[in-house]
N, C-alpha and C positions, 0 to 999 in steps of 0.2 A: 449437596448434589448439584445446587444450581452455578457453584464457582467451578466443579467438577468440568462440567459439559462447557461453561466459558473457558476456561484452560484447555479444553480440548478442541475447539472451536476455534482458540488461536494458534493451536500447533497446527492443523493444518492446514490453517492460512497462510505460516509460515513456510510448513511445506509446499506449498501453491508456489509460494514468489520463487523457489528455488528450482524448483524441477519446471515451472515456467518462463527462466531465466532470460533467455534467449527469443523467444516469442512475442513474452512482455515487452521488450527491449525495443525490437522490430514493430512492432503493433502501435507504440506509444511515440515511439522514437528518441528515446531517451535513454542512458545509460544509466540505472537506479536499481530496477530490477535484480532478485537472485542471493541477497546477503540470508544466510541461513535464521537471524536474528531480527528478524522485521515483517512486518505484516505489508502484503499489497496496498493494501489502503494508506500506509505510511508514507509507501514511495509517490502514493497518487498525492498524497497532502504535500509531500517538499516539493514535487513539481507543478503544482496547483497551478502557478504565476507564469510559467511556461510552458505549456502543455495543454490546447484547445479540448482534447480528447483527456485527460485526465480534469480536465475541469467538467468535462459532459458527465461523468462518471460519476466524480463526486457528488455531483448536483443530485443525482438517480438517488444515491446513496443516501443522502441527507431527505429526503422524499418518508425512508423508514427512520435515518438516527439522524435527526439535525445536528449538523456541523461535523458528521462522522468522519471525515479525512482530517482536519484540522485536531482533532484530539484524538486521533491515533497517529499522529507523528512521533516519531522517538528521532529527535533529535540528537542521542548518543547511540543511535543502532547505524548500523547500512552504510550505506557508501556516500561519500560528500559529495552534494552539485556544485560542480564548480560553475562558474561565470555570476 
């Protein structure tokens, strides 16, 4: 039951990034947001190091799961940053 509701809880986080695609994008200022295959937290983790407002985030974040952006990155999901 308890992995049930975790698999359910990342589907629609997943669904979050996507139907908030365009939003995120704008809000954050970064292009990451939106891949149907990746959790918001993931894209706030790969732009951690450039992204003052994804670093605020994470921080709140880690406050309940320490270091919760940093291992929810899927580095084989989502869109590459370039630069």
């Amino acid at each position: 039951m308890k992995r049930w509701l975790f698999d359910i809880l990342i589907a629609l986080d997943q669904l979050a990034n996507v139907l908030l695609k365009w939003p995120l994008n704008w809000l954050f200022g970064i292009k990451g947001f939106g891949h149907p295959d990746e959790t918001i937290s993931s894209v706030l983790g790969k732009h951690y190091q450039m992204c003052k407002l994804c670093r605020a985030v994470c921080r709140l974040l880690a406050l309940v799961d320490e270091r919760h952006c940093r291992k929810a990155i899927e580095w084989d999901r989502g869109y590459r940053r370039h630069g």
